[in-house]
C-alpha positions as CSV (number, residue, x, y, z in Angstrom):
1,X,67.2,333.3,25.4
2,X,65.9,333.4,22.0
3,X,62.8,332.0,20.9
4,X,61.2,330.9,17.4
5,X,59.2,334.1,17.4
6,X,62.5,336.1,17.6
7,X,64.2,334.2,14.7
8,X,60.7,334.2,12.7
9,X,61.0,338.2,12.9
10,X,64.9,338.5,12.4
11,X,64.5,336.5,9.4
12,X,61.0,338.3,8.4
13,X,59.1,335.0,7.4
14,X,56.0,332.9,9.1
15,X,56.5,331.2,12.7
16,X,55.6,328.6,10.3
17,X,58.1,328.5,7.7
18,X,60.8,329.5,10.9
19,X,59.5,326.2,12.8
20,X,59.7,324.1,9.8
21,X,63.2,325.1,8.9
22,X,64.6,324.8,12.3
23,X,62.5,321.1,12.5
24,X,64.6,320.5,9.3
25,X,61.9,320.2,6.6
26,X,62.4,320.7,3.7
27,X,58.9,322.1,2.9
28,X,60.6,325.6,2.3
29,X,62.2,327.5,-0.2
30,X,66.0,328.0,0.1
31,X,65.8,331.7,0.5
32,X,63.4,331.1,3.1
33,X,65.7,328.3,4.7
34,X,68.8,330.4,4.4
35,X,67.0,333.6,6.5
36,X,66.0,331.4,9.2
37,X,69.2,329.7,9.4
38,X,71.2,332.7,9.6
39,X,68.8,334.9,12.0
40,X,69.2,331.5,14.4
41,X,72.4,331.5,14.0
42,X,72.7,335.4,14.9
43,X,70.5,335.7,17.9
44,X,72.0,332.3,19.5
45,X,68.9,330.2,19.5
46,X,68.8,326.9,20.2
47,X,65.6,324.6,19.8
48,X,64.4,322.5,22.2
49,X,65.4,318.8,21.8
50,X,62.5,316.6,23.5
51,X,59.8,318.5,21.4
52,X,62.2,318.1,18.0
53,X,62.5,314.1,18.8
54,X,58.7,313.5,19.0
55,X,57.8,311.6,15.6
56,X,54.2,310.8,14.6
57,X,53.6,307.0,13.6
58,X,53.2,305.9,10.0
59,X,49.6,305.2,8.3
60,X,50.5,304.7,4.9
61,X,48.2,306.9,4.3
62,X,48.0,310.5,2.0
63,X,45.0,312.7,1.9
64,X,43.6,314.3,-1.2
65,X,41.6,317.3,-0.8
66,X,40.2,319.0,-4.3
67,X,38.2,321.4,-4.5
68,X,35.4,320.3,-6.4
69,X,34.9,316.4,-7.2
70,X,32.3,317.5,-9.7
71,X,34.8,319.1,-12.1
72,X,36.4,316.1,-14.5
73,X,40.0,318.0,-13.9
74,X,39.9,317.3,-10.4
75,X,38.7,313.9,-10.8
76,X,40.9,312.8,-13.3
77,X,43.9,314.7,-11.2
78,X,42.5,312.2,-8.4
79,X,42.8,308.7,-10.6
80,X,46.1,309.7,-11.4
81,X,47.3,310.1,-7.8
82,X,45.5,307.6,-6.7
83,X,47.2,305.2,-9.0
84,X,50.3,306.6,-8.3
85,X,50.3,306.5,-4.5
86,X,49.3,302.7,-4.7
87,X,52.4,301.9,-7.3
88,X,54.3,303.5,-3.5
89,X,52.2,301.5,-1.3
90,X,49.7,304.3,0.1
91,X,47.1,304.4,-0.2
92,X,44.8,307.9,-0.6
93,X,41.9,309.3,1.4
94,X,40.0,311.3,-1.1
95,X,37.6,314.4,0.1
96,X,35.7,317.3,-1.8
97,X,35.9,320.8,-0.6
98,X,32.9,321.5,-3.1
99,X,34.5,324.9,-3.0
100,X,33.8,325.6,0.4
101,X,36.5,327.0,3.0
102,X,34.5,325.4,6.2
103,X,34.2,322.3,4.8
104,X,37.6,322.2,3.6
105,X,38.8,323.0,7.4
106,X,36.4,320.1,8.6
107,X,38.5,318.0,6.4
108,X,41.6,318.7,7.2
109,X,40.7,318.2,10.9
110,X,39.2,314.6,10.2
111,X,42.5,314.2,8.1
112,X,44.7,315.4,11.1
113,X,43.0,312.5,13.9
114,X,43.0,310.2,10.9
115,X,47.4,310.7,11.0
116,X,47.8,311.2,7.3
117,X,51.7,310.6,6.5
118,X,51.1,313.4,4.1
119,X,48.7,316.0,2.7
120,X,47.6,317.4,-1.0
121,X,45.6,319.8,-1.1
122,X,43.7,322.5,-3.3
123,X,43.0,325.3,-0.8
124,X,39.7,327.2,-1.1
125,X,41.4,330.6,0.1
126,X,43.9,331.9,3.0
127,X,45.5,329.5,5.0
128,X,43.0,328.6,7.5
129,X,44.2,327.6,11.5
130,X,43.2,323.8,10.7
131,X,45.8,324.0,8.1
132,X,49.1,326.0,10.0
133,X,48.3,322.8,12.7
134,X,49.1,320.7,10.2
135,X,52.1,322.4,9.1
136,X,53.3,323.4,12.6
137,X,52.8,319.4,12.9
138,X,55.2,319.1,10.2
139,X,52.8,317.2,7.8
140,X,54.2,316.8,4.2
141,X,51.9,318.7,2.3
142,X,51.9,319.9,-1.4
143,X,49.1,322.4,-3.1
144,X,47.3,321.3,-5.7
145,X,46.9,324.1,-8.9
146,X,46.6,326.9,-6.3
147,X,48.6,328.8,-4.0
148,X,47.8,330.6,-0.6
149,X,49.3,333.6,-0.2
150,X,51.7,333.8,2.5
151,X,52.2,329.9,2.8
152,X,55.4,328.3,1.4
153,X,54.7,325.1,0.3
154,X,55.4,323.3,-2.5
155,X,53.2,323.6,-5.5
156,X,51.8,321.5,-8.5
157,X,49.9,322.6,-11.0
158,X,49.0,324.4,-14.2
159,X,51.0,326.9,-16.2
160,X,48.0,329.2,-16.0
161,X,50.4,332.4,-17.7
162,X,51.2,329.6,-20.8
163,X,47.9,328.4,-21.3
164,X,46.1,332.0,-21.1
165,X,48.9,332.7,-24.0
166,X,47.5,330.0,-26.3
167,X,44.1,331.5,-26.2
168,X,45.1,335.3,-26.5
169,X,47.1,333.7,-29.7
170,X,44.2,332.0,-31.3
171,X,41.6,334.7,-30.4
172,X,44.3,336.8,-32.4
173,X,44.8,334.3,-35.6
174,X,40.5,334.1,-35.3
175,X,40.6,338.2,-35.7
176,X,38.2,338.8,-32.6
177,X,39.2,342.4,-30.9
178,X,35.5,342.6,-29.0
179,X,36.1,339.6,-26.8
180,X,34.5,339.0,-22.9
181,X,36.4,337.7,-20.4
182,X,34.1,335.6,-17.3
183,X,37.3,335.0,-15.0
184,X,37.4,332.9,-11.8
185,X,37.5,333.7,-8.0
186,X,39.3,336.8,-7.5
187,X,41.0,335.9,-4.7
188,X,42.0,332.6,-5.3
189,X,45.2,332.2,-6.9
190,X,43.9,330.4,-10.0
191,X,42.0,333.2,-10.8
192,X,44.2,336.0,-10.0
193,X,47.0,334.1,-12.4
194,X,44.6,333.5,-15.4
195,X,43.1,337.2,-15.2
196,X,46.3,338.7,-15.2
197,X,47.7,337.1,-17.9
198,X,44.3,337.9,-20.1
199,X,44.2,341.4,-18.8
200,X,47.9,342.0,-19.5
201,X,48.4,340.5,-23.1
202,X,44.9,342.0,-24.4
203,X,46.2,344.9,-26.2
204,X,49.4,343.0,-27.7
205,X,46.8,340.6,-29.3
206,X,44.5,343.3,-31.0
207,X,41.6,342.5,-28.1
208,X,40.0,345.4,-26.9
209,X,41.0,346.6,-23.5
210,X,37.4,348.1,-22.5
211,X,36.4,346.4,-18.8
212,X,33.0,346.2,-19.8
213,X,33.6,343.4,-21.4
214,X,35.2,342.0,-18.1
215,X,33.7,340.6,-15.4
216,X,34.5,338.0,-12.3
217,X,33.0,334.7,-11.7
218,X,33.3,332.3,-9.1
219,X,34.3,329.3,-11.4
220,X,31.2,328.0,-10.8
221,X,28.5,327.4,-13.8
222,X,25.7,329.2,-11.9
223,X,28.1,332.6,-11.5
224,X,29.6,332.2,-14.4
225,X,26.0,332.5,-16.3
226,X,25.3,335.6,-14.1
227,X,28.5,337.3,-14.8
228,X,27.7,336.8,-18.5
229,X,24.5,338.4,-18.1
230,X,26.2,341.0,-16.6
231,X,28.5,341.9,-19.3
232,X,25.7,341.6,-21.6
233,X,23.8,344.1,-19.8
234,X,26.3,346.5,-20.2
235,X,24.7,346.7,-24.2
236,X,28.3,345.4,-25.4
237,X,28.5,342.8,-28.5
238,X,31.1,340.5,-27.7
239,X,32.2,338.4,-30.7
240,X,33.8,335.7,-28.5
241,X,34.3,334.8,-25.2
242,X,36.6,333.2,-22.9
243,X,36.1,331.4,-19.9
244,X,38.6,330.7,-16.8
245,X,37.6,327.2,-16.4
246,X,35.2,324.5,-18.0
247,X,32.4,325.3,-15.6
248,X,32.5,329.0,-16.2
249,X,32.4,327.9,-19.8
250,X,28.9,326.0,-19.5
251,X,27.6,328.7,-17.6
252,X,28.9,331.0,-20.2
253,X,27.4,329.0,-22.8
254,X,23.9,329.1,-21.0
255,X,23.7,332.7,-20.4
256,X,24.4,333.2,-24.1
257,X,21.7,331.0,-25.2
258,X,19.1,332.1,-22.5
259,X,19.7,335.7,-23.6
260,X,20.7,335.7,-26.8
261,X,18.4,332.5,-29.0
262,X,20.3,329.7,-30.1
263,X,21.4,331.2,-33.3
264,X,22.9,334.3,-32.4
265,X,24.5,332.5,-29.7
266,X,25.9,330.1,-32.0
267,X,27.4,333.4,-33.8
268,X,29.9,334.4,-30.5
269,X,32.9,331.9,-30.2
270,X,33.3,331.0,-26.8
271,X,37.0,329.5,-26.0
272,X,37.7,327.5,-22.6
273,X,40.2,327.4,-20.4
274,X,40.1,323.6,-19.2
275,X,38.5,320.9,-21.9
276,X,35.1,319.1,-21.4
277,X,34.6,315.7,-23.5
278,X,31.4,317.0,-24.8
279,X,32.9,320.2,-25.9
280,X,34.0,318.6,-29.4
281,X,30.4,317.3,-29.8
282,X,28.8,321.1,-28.8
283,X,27.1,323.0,-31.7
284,X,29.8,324.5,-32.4
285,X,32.5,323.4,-31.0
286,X,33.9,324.9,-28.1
287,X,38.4,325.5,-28.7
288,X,39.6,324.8,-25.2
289,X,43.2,325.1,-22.8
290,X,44.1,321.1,-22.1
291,X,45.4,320.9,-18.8
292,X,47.2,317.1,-17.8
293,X,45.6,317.1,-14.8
294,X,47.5,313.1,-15.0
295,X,50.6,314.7,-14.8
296,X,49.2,316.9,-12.3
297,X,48.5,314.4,-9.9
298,X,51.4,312.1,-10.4
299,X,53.9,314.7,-9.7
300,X,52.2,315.8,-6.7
301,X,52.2,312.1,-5.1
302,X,55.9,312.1,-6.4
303,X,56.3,315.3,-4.0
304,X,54.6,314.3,-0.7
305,X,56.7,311.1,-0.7
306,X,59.9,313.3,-1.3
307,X,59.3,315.2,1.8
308,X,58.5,311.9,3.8
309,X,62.1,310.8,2.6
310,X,63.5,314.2,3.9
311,X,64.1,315.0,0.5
312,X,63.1,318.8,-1.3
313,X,60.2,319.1,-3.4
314,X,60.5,321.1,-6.3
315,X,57.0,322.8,-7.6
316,X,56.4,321.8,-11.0
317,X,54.3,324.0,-13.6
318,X,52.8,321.9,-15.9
319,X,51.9,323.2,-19.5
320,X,49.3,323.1,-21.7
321,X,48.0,322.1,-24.8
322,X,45.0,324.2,-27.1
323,X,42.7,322.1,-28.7
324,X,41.7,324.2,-31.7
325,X,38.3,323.5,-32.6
326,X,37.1,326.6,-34.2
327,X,36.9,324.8,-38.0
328,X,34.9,322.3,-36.9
């Protein structure tokens, strides 16, 4: 008799994504849905009913996992969803993974005895074995502006390729061609994304395409401001420089200073991808990528209750907005 294994392999996706289909969730894509349908349907398999009737009691509960509390798009994605899951009557269990993969598993396991009703989360990296129990579970869960490779689930978040345009456009229109790039984690998705885009639309926009002006960060301030120093190092004169995220930015902005003095600091236009409040009031002012981190979190709330009605949940790329600052 066939088993899920045997229709995971026919069908050449996850046991995962094979057990989720053939629970009928609809935390899948169709393609994906559509192989395991048909490779069940080929080898004869038939699922086991007792273990498909056992249903996990209500909480009215949703956890929130970010990835770094500390980081005013994450908090502000967490008021939104917040608000939103109480206008649904749920309320949320918010957690910080202070970019950590171990504490993000702890997490998730204090989420799985707590019996959320549903899960959204921004992963820290691969899909850890805290999180396939959950989705072996059959937890609704969305992922918050980054994907794990590997893991079909579905996804809310920024149009990282769209707002990494707006930037290459006005470091274009601002005639820089000697411009660093400090990027994110390279192996998170957020990262990956952003860098691409940069990397790949460089030589369309007049930017020099010399990797000594590149280097990778952790889209964290402190090795954002050694990556800087790095690229400085290197003897190159940078005449801006962009930063994957608003802490990258600051620590941008400090290695600059530290190195550099004040004034000839003040010289190199740094751009940000992701806007700080204080960023207009900065000496100069720093031109930023606007993410609605609002939007964001409403849509993801709007998701995990889809899939607790049985109902698809579409990923949603939200775009951006550039807040030009550069004549201030």
């Amino acid at each position: 008799m066939a088993t899920i294994k045997d229709v995971a392999a026919r069908a050449g996706v996850g046991l995962g994504t094979a057990s989720r289909v053939l629970n009928g969730s609809t935390q899948t894509s169709p393609s994906s849905r559509e192989r395991v349908l048909a490779a069940a349907a080929e080898l004869g398999y038939v699922a086991h009913g007792p273990a498909r009737a056992l249903r996990r009691t209500r909480t009215d509960a949703l956890g929130l996992l970010v990835s770094d509390i500390r980081n005013p798009f994450f908090s502000e994605l967490a008021h939104a969803a917040e608000q939103e899951a109480r206008a649904h009557g749920y309320a949320v269990l918010l957690a910080n993974a202070n970019e950590d993969e171990r504490q993000a598993d702890d997490v998730l396991r204090t989420f799985a005895s707590q019996r959320i009703d549903g899960l959204m989360l921004s992963p820290q990296g691969p899909a850890t074995p805290q999180l396939a129990s959950l989705v072996e579970r059959d937890v609704p869960i969305v992922l918050l502006n980054r994907r794990i490779e590997g893991v079909d689930l579905p996804f809310f978040g920024t149009d990282n390729e769209q707002g990494v345009g707006l930037v290459l456009d006005h470091l274009q229109r601002r005639g820089h061609r000697d411009v660093a790039y400090v990027g994110g984690t390279p192996t998170m998705s957020t990262g990956v994304e952003r860098a691409r885009a940069y990397l790949g639309g460089r030589a369309a926009h007049g930017i020099s395409t010399d990797d000594a002006l590149v280097e990778a960060g952790d889209f964290q301030t402190e090795g954002a401001a050694a990556a800087m120093l790095r690229i400085l190092d290197r003897g190159v004169h940078p005449s801006a420089v962009f930063g994957a995220n608003g802490a990258t930015t600051v620590g941008v902005l400090r290695a600059l200073r530290e190195r550099l003095g004040a004034d000839a600091a003040a010289a190199i236009e740094v751009v940000s991808f992701d806007d700080f409040d204080w960023f207009a009031y900065a000496s100069p002012a720093i031109t930023a990528v606007r993410n609605d981190a609002s939007a964001i979190g409403r849509a993801a709330v709007q998701g995990v209750l889809a899939l607790l009605r049985g109902e698809p949940a579409e990923s949603v790329r939200v775009a951006t907005t550039l807040v030009d600052r550069s004549g201030h």
